[in-house]
C-alpha positions as CSV (number, residue, x, y, z in Angstrom):
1,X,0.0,0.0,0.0
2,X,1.5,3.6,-1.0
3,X,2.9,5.3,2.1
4,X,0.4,8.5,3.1
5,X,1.6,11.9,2.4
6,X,1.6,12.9,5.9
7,X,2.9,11.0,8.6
8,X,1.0,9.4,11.4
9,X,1.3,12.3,13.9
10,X,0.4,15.4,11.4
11,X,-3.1,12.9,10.5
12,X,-3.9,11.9,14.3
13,X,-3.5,16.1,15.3
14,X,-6.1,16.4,13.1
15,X,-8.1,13.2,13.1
16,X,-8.8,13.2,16.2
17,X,-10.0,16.5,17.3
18,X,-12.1,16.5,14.2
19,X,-13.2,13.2,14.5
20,X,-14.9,14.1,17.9
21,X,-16.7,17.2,16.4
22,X,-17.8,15.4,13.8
23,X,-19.0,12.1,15.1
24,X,-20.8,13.9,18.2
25,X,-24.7,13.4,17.7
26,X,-25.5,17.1,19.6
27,X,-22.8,19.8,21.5
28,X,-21.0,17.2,23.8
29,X,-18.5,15.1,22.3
30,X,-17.9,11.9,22.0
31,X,-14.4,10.3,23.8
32,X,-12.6,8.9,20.1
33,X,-9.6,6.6,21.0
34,X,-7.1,5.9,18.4
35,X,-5.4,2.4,17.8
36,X,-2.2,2.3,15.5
37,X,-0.9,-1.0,17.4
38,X,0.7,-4.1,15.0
39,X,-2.6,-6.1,15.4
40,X,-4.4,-2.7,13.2
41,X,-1.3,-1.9,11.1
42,X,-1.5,-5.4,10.0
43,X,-5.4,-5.0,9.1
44,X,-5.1,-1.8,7.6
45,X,-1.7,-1.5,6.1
46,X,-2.9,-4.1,3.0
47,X,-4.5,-2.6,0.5
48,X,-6.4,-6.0,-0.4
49,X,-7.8,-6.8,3.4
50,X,-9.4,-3.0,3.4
51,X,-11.1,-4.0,0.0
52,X,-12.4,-6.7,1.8
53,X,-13.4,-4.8,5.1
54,X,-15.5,-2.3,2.7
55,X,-16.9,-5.4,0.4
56,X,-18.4,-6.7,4.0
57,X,-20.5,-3.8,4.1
58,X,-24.3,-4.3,4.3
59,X,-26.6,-3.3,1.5
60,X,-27.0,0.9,1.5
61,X,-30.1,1.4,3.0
62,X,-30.8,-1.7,4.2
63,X,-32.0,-2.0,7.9
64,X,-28.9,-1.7,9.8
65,X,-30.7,-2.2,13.4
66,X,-27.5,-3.8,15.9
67,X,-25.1,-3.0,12.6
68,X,-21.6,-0.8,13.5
69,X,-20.0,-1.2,9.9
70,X,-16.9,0.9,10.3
71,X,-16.1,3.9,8.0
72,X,-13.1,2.9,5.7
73,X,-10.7,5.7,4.3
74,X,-8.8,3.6,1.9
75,X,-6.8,6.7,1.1
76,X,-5.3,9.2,3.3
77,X,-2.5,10.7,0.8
78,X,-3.7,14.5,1.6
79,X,-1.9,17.7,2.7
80,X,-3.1,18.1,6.8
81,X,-4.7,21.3,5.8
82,X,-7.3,18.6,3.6
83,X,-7.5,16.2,6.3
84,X,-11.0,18.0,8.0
85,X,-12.4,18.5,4.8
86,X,-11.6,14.6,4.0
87,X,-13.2,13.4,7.2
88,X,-16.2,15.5,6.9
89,X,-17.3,14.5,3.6
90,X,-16.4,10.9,4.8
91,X,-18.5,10.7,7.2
92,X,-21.5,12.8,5.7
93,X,-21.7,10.2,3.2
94,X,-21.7,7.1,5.1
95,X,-24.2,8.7,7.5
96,X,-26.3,8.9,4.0
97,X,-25.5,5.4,3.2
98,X,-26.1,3.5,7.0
99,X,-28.3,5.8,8.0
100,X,-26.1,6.6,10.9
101,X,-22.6,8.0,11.8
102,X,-19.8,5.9,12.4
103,X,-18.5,4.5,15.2
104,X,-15.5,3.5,14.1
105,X,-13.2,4.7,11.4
106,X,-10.5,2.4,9.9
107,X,-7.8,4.9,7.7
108,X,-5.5,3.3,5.3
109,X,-1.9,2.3,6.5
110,X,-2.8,4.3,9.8
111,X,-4.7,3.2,12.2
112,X,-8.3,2.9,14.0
113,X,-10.8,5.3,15.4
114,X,-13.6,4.2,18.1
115,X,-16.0,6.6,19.2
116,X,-17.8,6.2,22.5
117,X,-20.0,8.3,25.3
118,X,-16.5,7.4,27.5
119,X,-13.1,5.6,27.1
120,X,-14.3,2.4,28.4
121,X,-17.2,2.5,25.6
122,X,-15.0,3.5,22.5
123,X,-12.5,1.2,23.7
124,X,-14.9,-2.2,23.3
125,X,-16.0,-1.2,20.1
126,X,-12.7,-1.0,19.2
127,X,-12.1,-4.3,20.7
128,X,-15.1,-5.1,18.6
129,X,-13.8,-4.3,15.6
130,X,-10.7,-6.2,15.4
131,X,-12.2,-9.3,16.5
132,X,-15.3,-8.6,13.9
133,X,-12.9,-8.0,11.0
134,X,-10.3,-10.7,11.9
135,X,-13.5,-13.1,11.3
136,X,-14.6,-11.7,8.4
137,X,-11.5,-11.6,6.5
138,X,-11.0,-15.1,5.9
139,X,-14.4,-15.6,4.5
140,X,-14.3,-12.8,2.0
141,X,-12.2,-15.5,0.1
142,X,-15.6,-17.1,-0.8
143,X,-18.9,-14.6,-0.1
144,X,-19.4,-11.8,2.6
145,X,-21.7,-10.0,0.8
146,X,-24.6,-8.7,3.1
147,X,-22.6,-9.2,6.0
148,X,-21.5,-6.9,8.6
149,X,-19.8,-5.8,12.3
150,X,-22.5,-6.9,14.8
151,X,-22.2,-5.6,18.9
152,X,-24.3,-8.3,20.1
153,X,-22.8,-9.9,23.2
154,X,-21.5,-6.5,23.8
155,X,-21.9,-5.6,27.7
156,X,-21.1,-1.8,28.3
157,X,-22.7,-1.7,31.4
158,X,-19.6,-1.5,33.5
159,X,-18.6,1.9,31.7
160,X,-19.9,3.7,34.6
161,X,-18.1,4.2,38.3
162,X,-16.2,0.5,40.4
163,X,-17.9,2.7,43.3
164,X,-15.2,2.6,45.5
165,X,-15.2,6.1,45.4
166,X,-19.1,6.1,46.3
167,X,-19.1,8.4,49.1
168,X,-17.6,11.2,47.1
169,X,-19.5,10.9,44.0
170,X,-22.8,9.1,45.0
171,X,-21.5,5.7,43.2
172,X,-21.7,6.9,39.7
173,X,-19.5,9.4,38.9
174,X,-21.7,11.5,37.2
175,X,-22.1,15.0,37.9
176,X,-21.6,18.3,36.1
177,X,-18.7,17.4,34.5
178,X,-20.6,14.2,32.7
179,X,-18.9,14.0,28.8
180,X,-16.3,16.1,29.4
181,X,-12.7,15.9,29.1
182,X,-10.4,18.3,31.5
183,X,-6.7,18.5,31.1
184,X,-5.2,19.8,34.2
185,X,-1.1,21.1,34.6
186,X,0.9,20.5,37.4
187,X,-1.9,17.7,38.6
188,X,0.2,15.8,40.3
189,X,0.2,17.6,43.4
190,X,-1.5,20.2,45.3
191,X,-4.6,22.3,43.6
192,X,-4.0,20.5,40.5
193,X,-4.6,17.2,41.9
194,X,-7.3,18.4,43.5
195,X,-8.9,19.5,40.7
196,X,-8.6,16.8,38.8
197,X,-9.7,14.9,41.4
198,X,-13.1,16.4,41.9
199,X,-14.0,16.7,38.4
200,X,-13.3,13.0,38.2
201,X,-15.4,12.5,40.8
202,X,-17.9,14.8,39.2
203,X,-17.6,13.0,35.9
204,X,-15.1,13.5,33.4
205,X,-12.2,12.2,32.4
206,X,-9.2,13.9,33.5
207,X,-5.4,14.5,32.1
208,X,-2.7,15.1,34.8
209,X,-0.1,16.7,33.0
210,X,2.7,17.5,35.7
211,X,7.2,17.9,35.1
212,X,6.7,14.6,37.6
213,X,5.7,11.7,35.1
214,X,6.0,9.2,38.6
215,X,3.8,11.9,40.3
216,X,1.5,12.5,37.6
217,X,1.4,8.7,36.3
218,X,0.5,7.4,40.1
219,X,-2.1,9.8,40.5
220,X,-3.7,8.8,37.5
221,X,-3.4,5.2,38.2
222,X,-5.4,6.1,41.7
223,X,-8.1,8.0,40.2
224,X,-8.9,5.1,37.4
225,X,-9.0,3.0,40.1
226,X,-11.9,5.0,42.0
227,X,-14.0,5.5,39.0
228,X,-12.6,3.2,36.1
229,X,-10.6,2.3,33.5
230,X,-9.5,5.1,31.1
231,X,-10.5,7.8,33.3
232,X,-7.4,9.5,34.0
233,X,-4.5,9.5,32.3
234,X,-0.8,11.4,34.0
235,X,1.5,12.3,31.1
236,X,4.8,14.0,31.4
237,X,4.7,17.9,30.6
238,X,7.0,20.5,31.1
239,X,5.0,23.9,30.3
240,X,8.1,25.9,29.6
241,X,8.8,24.0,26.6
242,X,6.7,23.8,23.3
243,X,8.4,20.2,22.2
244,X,6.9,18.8,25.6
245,X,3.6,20.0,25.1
246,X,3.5,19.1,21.7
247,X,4.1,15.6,22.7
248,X,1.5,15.7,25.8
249,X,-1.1,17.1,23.4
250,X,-0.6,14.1,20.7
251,X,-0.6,11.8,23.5
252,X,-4.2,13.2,24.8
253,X,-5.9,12.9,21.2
254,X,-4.6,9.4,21.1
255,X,-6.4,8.3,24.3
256,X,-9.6,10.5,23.9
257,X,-9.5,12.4,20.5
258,X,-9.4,15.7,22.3
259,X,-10.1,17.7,24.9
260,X,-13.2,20.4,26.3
261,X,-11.4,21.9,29.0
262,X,-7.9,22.7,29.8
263,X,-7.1,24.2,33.5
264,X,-3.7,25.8,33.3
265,X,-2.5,25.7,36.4
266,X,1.3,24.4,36.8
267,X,3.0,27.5,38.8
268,X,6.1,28.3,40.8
269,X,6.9,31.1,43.2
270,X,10.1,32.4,44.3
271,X,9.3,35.4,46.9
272,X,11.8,37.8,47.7
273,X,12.7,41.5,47.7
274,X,13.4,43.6,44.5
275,X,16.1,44.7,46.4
276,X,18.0,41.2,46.7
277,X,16.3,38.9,44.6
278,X,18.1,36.9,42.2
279,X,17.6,37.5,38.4
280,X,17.3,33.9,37.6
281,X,14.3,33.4,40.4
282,X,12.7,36.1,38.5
283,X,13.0,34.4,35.1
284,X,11.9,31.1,36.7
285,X,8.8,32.3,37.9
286,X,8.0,34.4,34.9
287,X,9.0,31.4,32.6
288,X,6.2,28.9,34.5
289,X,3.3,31.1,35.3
290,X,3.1,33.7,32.4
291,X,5.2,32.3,29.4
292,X,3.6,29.0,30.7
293,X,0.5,29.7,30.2
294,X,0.8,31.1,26.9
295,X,2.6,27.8,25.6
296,X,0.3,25.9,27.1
297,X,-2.5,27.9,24.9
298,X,-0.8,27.8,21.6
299,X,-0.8,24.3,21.5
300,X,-4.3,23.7,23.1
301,X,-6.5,26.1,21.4
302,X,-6.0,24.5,17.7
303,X,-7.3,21.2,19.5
304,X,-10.3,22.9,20.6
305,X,-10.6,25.2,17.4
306,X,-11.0,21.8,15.1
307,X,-13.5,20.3,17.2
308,X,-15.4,23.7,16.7
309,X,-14.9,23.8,13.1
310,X,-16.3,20.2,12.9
311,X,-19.0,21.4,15.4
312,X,-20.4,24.5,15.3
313,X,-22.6,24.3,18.2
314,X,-19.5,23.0,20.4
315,X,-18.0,25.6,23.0
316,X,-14.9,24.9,25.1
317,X,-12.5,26.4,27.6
318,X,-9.5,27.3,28.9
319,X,-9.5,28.5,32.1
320,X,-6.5,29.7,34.4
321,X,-5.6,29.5,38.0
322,X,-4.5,32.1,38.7
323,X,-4.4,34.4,42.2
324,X,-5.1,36.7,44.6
325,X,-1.8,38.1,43.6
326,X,-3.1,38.3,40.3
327,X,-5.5,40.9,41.8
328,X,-3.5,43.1,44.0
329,X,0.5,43.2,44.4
330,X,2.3,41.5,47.3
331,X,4.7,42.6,49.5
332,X,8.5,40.7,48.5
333,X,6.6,38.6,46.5
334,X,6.8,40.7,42.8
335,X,8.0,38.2,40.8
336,X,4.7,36.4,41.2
337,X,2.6,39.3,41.6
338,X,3.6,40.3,38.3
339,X,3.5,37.1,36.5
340,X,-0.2,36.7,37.7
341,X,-0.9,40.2,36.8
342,X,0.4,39.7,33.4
343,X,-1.5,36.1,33.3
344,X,-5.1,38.3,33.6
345,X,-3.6,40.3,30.7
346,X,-3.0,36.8,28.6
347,X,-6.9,35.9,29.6
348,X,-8.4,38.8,28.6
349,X,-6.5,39.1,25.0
350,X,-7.1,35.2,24.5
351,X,-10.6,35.4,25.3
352,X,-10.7,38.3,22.6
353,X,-9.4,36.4,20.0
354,X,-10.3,32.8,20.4
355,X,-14.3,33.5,21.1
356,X,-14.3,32.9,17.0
357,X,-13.4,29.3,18.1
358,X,-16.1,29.2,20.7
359,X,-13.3,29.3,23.0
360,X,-14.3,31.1,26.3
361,X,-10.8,32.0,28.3
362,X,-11.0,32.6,31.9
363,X,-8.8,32.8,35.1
364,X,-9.9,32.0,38.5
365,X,-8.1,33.9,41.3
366,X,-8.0,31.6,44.5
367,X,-6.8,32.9,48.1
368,X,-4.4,31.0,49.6
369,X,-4.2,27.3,49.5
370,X,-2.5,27.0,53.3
371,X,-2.6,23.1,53.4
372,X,-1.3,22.9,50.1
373,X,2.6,22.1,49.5
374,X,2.9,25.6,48.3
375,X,2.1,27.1,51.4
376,X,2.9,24.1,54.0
377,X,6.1,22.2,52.3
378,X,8.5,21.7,55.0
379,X,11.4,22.9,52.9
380,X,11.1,25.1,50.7
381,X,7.2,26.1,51.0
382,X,6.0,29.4,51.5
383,X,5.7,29.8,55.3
384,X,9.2,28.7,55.6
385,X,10.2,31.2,52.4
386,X,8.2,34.0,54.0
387,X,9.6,33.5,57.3
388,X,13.1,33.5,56.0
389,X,12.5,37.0,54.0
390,X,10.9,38.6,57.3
391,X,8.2,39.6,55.1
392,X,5.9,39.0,58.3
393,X,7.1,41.2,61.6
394,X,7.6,39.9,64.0
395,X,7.1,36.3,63.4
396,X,9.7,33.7,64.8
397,X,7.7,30.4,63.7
398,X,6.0,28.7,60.7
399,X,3.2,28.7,62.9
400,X,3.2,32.6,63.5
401,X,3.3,33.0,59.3
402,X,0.4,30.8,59.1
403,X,-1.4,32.2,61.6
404,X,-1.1,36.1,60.4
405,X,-2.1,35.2,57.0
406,X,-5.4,33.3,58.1
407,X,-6.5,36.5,60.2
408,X,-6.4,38.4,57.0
409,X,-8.8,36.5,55.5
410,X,-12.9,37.5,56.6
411,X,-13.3,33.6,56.0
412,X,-10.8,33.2,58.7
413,X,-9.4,30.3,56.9
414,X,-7.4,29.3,53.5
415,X,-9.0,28.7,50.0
416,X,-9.5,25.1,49.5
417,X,-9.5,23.1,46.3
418,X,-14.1,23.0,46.7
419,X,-14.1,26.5,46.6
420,X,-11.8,26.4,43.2
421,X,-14.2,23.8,41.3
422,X,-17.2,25.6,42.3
423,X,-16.1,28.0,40.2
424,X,-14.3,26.3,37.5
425,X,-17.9,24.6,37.3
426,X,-19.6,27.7,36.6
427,X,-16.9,28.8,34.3
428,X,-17.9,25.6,32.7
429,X,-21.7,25.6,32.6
430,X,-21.6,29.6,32.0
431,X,-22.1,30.2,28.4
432,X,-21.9,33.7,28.5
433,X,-18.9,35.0,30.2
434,X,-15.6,35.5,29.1
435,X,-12.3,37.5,29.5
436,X,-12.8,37.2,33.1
437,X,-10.9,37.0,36.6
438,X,-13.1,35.6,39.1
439,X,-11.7,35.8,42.3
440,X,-12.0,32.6,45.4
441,X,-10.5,34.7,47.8
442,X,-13.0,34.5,50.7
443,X,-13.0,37.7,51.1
444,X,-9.2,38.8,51.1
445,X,-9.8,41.1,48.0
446,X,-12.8,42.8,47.2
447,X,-13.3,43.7,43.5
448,X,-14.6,47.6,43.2
């Protein structure tokens, strides 16, 4: 079979995205996995076994009641640019012929798509498929005409929650996050964990992306555990680099086609004086949190702009954490002040410019996460750096920091990771709002 003109990476960047926006039966999206193992590449790298896959086909418009007969694209020899335009027509017309859209989508020499309302779902029909097609190939020596790709004996009914997570998400794992799929930086500590955590346990499937692979892959591991297989996924990210995000993002559409949400929230601080500090803190911190979170929008908005343009009643987000010191300065503490400051500048010209992608972009501003590793980290968290800089008078103990930043807060306490996924959710379920810093600050700063 002739070798495609683009290579398996350039098609999956855009198969993927676009297959979700295009296979989607209303605004939520369907998870799409993506199978380019030895068993497929054997199936679909011979140009006579896909002539018999598509010879298998049931009559067009026949009844086609319990029938998934994939979508074969015996040809996918086309600039990336002609790729969405290639899928769409694709699928248009075998909706036309079956009656339905696909399910599954075998491409030439590349691979397998499965589409289902979760991972565990679009991984069985996949599963489906290759067993299907393995038994239909060897009687397409003889007659297979009329026959197709069958899911009866197909039990999907453990796609929903192992309930050992019950008590946090009711047993079903099913919430406000149902059908969505939320990439989270830096989640494999901390906030980001937390997050991840809850909108697991709120129903989506989750993406820790964390410069800690171990941290990131355990974590993951953990969450599939509580509310099933394909889940969660950890992947290694650094967001100072383009190459590593690149690579995350690939490795996303592979597992789930996509993504609806991404929660940019890997961040560093370095406090000091302006007086003393070092230079390189100062580029460290600027580095993470504000050319951070521009990388990490440049390479997920053209993932959420192709399910869009495959989708045009689909709307997505980005949304950052940000904080308090987003909002107003802090004292010794200007490196991160100002990187958060100029992370609310970032929001509000992304959100200008990607609402033509039915992108919303928001930051959420949190108060201080005290029993976070941030604040609370033996070492080198931010009691112990704030007690070292005497940025609090008088304070001799990590105990005495602690306790003057908690009587600054009306709540009287810290921001906890509840407060910050109430309002990611409302980010989320908000359709008209964006460009916009909402702060979790229990009432630490006051917007006027």
């Amino acid at each position: 079979m002739k070798k495609p003109a683009v290579s398996p990476s350039e098609f999956l960047r855009v198969a993927g995205p676009t297959l979700r926006g295009l296979l989607a039966d209303g605004p939520v999206l369907p998870v799409v996995t993506f199978d380019d193992s030895p068993a497929v590449l054997s199936l679909v790298g011979n140009r006579r076994r896909m002539s018999r896959i598509v010879t298998a086909a049931p009559a067009r418009g026949a009844g086609t009641d319990g029938v998934d007969f994939p979508l074969v694209i015996p040809v996918a020899a086309k600039e990336p640019s002609a790729l969405a335009e290639l899928l769409r027509q694709a699928v248009s017309e075998h909706k036309r012929g079956f009656g339905q859209k696909p399910r599954v989508v075998l491409v030439a020499g590349l691979g397998l798509f499965a589409a289902g309302a979760d991972w565990r779902e679009a991984n069985a029909k996949r599963e489906l498929t290759i067993r299907a097609i393995c038994s239909i190939l060897p009687a397409t020596r003889n007659s297979t005409k009329g026959r197709g790709l069958t899911e009866q004996g197909v039990d999907y009914s453990a796609s929903g929650c192992n309930c050992s997570c019950a008590s946090s998400c009711g047993g079903s794992c099913a919430g406000r996050a149902n059908g969505k799929v939320v990439v989270v930086t830096g989640g494999a500590q901390g906030f980001g964990l937390e997050i991840a955590r809850q909108l697991a346990w709120q129903g989506a499937h989750v993406v820790l992306l964390d410069i800690n692979q171990d941290g990131a892959s355990a974590a993951a591991g953990a969450l599939a555990a509580q509310c099933g297989p394909g889940r969660a996924l950890g992947l290694a990210a650094n967001v100072t680099s383009p190459d590593s995000l690149a690579s995350a993002m690939l490795a996303v559409i592979r597992q789930y086609g996509g993504f609806d949400v991404f929660i940019s929230n890997a961040g560093v601080l370095k406090a000091g004086s302006v007086k003393t500090q070092n230079p390189a803190d100062f580029d460290f911190v600027t580095a993470v949190n504000y050319k951070g979170y521009f990388l990490c929008v440049q390479h997920a908005a053209p993932v959420l702009a192709a399910q869009h343009a495959a989708n045009l009643d689909y709307w997505s987000d980005i949304i950052q954490i940000n904080s308090k010191s987003g909002l107003a300065g802090s004292n010794r503490n200007g490196a991160y002040a100002g990187s958060k400051f100029g992370g609310i500048g970032l929001t509000q010209s992304f959100a200008l410019e990607l609402v033509d992608d039915n992108i919303k972009v928001n930051s959420i501003c949190p108060g201080n996460f005290f029993d976070g590793p941030l604040w609370s980290d033996p070492k080198n968290g931010l009691f112990v750096q704030y007690l070292r800089a005497g940025k609090v008078p008088g304070a001799k103990t990590v105990a005495d920091v602690r306790r003057f930043y908690e009587t600054k807060v009306p709540m009287r306490r810290g921001c906890e990771a509840p407060d910050v996924v109430k309002a990611i959710l409302y980010i989320m379920e908000q359709t008209y709002e964006t460009g916009q810093a909402v702060p979790v600050t229990g009432g630490q700063v006051m917007l006027s």
